[in-house]
C-alpha positions in Angstrom: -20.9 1.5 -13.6 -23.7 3.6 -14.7 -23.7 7.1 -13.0 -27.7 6.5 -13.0 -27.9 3.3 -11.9 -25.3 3.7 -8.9 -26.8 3.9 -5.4 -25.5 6.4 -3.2 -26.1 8.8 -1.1 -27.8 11.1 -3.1 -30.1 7.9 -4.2 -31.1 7.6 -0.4 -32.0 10.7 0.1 -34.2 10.7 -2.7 -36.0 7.5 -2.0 -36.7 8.6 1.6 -38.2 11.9 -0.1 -40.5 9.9 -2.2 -41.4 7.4 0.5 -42.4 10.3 2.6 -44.2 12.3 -0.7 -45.7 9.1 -1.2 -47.2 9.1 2.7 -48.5 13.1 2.8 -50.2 12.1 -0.8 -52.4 9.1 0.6 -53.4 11.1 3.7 -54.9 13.9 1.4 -57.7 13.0 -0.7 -58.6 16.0 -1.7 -56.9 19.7 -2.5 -58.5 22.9 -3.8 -55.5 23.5 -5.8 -55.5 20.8 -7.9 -56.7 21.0 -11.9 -56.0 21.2 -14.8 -53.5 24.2 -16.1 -53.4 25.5 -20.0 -50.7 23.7 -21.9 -48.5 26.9 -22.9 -48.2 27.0 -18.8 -47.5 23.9 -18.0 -44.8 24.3 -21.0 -42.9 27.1 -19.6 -42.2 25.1 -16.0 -41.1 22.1 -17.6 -39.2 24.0 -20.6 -35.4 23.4 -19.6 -36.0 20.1 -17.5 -34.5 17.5 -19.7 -30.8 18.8 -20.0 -27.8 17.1 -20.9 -26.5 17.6 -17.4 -29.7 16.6 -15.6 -31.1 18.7 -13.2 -31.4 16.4 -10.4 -33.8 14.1 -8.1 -34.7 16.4 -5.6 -35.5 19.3 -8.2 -37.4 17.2 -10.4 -39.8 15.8 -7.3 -40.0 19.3 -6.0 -41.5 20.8 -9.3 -43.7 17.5 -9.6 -44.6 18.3 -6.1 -45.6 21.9 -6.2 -46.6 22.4 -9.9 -47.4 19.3 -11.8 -49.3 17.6 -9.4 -51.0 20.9 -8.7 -52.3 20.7 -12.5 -53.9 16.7 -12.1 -56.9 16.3 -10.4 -56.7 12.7 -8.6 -59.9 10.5 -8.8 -60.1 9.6 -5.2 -61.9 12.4 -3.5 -65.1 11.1 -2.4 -66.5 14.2 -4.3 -64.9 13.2 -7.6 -68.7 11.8 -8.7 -68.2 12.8 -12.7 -66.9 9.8 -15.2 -66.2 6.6 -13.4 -63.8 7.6 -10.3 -61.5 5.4 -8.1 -61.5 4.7 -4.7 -58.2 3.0 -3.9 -57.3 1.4 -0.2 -54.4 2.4 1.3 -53.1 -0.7 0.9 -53.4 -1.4 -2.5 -51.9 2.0 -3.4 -48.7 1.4 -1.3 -48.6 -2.4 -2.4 -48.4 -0.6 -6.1 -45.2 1.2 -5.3 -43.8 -2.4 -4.2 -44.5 -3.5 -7.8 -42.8 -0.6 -9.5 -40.0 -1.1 -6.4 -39.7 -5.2 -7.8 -38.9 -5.1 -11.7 -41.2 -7.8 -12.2 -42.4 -8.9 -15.6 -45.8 -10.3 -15.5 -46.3 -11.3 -19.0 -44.4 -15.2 -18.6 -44.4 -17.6 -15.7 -40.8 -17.9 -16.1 -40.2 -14.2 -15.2 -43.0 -13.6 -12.6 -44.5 -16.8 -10.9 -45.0 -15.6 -7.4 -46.9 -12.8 -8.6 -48.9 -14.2 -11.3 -49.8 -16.9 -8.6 -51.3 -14.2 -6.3 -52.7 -12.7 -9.4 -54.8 -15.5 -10.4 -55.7 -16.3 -6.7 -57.9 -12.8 -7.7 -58.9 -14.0 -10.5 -60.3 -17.2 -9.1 -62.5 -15.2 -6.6 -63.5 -12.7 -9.2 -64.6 -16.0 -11.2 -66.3 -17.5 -8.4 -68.0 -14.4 -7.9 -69.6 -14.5 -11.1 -70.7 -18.3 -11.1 -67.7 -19.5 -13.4 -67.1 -23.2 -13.3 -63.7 -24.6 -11.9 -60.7 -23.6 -14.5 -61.7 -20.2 -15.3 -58.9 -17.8 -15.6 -57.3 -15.1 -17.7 -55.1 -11.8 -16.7 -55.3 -8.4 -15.9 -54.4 -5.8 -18.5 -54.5 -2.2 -18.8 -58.3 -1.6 -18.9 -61.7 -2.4 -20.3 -60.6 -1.0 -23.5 -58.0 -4.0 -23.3 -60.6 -6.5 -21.8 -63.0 -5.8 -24.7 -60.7 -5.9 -27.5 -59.1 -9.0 -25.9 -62.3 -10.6 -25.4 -63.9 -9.8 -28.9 -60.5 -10.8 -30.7 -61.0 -14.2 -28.4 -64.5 -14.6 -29.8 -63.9 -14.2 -33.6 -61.0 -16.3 -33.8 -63.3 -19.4 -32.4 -65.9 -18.5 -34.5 -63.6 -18.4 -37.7 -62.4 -22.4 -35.9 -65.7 -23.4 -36.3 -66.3 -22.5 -39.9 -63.6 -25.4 -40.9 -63.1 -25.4 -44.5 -65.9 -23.6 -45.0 -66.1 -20.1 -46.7 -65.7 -17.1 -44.1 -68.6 -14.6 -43.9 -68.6 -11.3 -46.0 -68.5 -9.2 -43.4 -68.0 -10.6 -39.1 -70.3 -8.7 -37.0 -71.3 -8.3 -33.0 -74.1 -7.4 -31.6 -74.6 -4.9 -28.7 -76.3 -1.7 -28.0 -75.3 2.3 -28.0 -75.0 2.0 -24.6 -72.6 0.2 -24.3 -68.9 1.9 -23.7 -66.9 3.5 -26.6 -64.2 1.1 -26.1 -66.7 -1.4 -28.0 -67.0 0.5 -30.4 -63.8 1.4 -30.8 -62.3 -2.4 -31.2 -65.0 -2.8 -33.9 -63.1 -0.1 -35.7 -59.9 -1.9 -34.5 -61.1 -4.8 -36.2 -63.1 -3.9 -39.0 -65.9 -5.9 -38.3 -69.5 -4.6 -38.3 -72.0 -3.6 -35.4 -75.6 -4.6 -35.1 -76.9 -2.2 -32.9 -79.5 -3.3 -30.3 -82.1 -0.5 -29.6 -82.3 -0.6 -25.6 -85.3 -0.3 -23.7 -86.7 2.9 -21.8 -83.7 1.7 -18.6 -80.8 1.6 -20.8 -81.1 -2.2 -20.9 -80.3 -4.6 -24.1 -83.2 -7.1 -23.4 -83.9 -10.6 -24.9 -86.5 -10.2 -26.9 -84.8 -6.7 -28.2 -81.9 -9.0 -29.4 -84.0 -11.4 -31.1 -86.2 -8.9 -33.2 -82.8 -7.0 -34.3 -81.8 -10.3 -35.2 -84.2 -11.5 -36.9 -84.3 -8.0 -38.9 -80.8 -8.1 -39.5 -79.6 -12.1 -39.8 -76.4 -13.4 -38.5 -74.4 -14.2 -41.1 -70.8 -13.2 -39.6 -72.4 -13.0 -36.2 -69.7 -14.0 -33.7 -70.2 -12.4 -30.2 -73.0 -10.2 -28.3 -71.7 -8.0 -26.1 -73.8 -7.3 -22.8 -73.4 -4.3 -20.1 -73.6 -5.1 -16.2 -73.6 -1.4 -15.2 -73.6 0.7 -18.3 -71.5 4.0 -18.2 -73.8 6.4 -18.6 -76.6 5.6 -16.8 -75.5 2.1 -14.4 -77.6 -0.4 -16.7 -77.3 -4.0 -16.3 -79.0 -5.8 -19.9 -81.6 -9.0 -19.4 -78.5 -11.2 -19.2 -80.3 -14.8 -18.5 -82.7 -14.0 -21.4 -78.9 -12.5 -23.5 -77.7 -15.9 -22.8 -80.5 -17.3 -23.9 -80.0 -15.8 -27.5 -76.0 -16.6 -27.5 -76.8 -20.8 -26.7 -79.1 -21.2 -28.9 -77.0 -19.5 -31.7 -73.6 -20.9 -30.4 -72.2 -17.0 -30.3 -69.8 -16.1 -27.8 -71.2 -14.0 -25.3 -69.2 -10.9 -23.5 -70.3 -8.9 -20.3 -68.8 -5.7 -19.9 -68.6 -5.3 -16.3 -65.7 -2.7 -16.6 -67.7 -0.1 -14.2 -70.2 -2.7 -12.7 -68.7 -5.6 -12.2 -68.1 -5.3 -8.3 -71.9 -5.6 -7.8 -70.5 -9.4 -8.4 -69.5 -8.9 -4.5 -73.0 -7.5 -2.9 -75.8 -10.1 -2.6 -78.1 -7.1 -3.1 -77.5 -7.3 -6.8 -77.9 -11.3 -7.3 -81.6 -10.7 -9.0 -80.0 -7.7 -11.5 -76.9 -9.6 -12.4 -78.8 -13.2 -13.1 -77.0 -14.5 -16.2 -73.7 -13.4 -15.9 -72.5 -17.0 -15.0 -73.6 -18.2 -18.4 -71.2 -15.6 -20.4 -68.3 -16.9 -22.3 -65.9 -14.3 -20.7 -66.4 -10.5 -18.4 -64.0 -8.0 -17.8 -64.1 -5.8 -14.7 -62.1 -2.6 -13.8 -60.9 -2.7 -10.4 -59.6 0.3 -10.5 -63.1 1.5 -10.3 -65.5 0.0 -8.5 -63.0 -2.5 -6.4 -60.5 0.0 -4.6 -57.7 -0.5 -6.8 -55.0 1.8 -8.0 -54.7 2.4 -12.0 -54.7 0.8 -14.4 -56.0 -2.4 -13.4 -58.5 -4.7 -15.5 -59.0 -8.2 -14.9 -60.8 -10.2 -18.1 -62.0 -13.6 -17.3 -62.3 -16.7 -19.5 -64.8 -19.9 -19.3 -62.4 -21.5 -21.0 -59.1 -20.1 -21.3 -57.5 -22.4 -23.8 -59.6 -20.7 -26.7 -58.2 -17.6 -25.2 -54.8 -18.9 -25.8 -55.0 -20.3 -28.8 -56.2 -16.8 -30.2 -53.7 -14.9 -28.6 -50.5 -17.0 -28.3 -47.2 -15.5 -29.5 -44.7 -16.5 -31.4 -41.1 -16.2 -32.2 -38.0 -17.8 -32.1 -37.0 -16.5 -28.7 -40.6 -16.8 -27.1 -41.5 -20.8 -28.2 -38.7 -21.6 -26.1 -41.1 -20.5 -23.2 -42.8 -23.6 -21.6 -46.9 -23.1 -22.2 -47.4 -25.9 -19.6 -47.4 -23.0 -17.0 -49.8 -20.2 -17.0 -48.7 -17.2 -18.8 -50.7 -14.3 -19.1 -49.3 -12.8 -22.0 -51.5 -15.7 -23.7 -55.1 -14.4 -22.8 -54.5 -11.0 -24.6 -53.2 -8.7 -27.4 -50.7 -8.0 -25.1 -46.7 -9.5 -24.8 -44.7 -7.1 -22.0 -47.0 -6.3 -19.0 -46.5 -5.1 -15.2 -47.9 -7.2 -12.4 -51.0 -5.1 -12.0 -53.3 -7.0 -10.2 -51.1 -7.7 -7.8 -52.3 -4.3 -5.5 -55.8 -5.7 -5.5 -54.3 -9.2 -4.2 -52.6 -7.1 -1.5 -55.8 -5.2 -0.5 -57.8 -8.3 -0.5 -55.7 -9.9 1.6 -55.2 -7.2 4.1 -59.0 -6.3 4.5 -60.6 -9.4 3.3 -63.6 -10.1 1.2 -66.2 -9.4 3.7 -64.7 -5.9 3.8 -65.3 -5.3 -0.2 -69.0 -6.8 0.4 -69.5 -3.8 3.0 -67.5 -1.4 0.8 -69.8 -2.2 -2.2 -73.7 -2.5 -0.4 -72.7 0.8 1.4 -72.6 3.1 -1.6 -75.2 1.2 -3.3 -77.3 2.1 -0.4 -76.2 5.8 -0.7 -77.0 6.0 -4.3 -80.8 4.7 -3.1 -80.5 7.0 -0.4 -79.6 9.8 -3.0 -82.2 8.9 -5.1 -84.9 8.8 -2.7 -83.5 12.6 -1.6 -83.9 13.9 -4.9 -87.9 12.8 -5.2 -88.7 14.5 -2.2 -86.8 17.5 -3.0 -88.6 20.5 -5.0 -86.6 21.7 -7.5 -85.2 18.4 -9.1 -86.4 15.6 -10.8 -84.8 11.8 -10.7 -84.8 10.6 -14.2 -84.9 6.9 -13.7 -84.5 4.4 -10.3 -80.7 3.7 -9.9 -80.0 -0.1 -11.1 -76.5 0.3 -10.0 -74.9 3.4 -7.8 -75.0 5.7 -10.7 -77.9 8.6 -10.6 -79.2 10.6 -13.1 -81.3 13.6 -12.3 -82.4 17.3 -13.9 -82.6 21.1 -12.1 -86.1 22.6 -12.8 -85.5 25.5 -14.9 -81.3 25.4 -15.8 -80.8 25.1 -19.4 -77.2 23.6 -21.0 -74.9 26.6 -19.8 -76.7 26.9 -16.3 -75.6 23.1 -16.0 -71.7 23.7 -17.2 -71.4 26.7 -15.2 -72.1 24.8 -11.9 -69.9 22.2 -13.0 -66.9 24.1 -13.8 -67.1 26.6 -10.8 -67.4 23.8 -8.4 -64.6 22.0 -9.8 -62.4 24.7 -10.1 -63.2 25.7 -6.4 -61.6 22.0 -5.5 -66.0 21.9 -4.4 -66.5 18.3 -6.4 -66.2 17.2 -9.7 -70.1 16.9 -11.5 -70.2 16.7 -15.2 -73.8 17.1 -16.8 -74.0 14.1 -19.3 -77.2 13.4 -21.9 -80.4 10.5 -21.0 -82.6 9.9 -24.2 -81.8 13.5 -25.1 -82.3 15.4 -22.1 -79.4 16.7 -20.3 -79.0 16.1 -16.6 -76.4 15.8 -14.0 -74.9 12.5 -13.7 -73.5 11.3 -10.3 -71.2 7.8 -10.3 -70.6 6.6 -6.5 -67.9 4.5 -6.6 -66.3 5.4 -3.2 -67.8 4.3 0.2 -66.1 7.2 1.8 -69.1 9.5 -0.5 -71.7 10.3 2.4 -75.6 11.1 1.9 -75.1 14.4 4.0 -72.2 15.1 1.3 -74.7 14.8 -1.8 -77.2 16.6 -0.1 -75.1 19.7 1.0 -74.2 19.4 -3.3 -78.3 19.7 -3.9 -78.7 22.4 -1.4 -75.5 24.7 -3.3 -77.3 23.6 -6.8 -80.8 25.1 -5.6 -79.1 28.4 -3.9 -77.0 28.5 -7.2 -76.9 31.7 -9.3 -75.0 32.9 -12.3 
């Protein structure tokens, strides 16, 4: 047998050590100490680590314990407010050590039925959420990155269906604005297709009638998907979907919502008006591991009609067409073959809390980032650059110029303070503040504007 894959009682030991690592870690959301360390550092305590001898279970989740984890700064403080953050329950985050524990592959039904089941009992209420019709599905990959590319793949393939044995465009092409996340971009490059960019309005927003005119300036030739934002990076926009849709029916192009960030405004009825539209796209993708109290990496991507999914995305091989595709395997609905059972930690924290929980989770930092907004125009001193859409807030310091803004920022996170990054709105640089976890408080934002104004270099 295996010296490593013997259990004994060195083994036991060890697994009670992580168990109770794993405990002391989820009671403490927050440590001074943590950050990132300079590489040559970091290099000298893990320089003699991997040895032909090994050097040990214990050793190795010591130095993990004390150093490396020391140089990571976990996303779950609720003064992490830079990027997009996470805010996983405790229950999802244990349930994700019982997925490593099982050795389950989620890629084929045949391999991981139970927990595909559970996962696309999530994927159902995600749909539902949204307004998708009965059958809607898909699977959870890594991230939006993974959604979008997925998705957009998904797209051109029907699109190049539909030509028949007609000629293929030049050039494909998809339509979206710079908003809209890298990873967008990215699979354009990925691809190598074009992008018609879509100047947004004065919010952020791709609207309708911004669509057509670029349209009309630009033809669509090649034009086989519009990709729409609810909840923008940057700045928490959410594009004129309904009047989107409009433009994608009556040019029979696929239409994809990016919902990576703001997608779990799907669960708070204050949001219905912003997000009208979104039950007309051909397919979202949503990050739980943002917005929904997940653990990473964890990105569900959902289908109107998954067999066109499938039949972009299906795999093939001698050893894989003995699979039977009368089951539902997720490895179908994306670029991806091998893949963990990720969504199975939000199953776990849905079915612990409940949905009405998420609702309460979701309106109560919405209502803090209108609470935070609403602080900063009565406050002297700082100006709120535009009404929050979603929970993200943008806002300016009367009188700091760029290095004023990075030097808060990178004394505050290095005092384990919070986590603020400035970012850029039409030019202007600001702060940008992403509320994402419920356990973020007003008085905790406000004790952050009082430290900016007192603030000096």
């Amino acid at each position: 047998m295996s010296v490593m894959h013997r259990w004994d009682e060195a083994t036991d030991l060890l697994a009670h050590s992580v168990i109770g690592y794993a405990i002391e870690r989820l009671k403490t959301s927050k440590d001074p100490t943590w950050g990132a360390r300079p590489a040559d550092e970091l290099a000298k305590v893990l320089a003699g680590t991997i040895t032909p001898e090994g050097i040990g279970g214990h050793r190795a989740l010591t130095l993990f314990r004390d150093v490396l984890m020391h140089a990571c700064r976990p996303m779950d403080s609720p003064l992490h407010l830079a990027y997009v953050a996470t805010a996983p329950t405790p229950a999802a985050n244990m349930f994700d050590l019982v997925v490593s524990a099982s050795s389950i592959f989620g890629g084929l039904w045949e391999g991981g039925a139970g927990a595909i089941a559970a996962e696309n009992e999530t994927l159902a209420w995600l749909a539902r959420l949204a307004g998708f019709p009965d059958g809607a599905g898909g699977c959870f990959v890594s991230g939006g990155s993974a959604a979008n590319l997925s998705a957009l793949v998904t797209a051109r393939h029907r699109a190049r269906a539909r030509l028949g044995d007609r000629p293929p465009p030049a050039r494909w092409r998809f339509a979206t604005t710079a908003e809209t996340h890298a990873s967008v971009h990215a699979a354009a490059r990925v691809m190598d297709v074009d992008v018609v960019l879509v100047p947004p309005d004065d919010l952020g927003r791709m609207t309708g009638a911004a669509l057509r005119a670029t349209l009309a300036r630009n033809g669509t030739d090649g034009l086989f998907a519009v990709v729409a934002n609810l909840g923008t990076t940057n700045a928490g926009a959410v594009d004129e979907l309904d009047a989107v849709a409009d433009v994608c029916a009556e040019l029979g192009v696929w239409m994809h919502v990016d919902a990576a960030y703001g997608g779990a405004a799907l669960c708070a009825p204050s949001t219905a008006g912003l997000r009208r539209g979104v039950e007309r796209a051909d397919s979202f993708g949503v990050d739980p591991h943002k917005w929904l109290f997940a653990p990473y990496d964890c990105a569900a991507l959902v289908y109107r009609d998954p067999s066109v999914a499938a039949a972009a995305h299906t795999q093939h091989g001698t050893y894989l067409d003995a699979v039977s595709r009368e089951e539902w395997n997720p490895s179908d609905f994306a670029f991806h073959l091998s893949r963990r059972a990720r969504g199975l930690p939000l199953w776990s924290s849905l079915a612990t809390y409940g949905t009405d929980a998420y609702t309460a989770a979701v309106e109560s930092t919405l209502a803090v980032a209108r609470g935070f907004a609403e602080e900063l125009e009565r406050r002297d001193g700082f100006r709120l650059l535009l009404e929050p859409q979603l929970s993200v807030v943008l806002f300016t310091v009367e009188g700091w110029d760029d290095a004023r803004y990075v030097a808060w920022s990178t004394s505050r996170a290095k005092a384990g303070v919070a986590l603020i990054v400035p970012t850029r709105w039409q030019g202007e640089i600001c702060y940008r503040v992403c509320l994402v976890n419920p356990l973020t408080t007003l008085e905790m934002l406000t004790d952050l504007l009082d430290d900016m104004a007192a603030y000096t270099t």
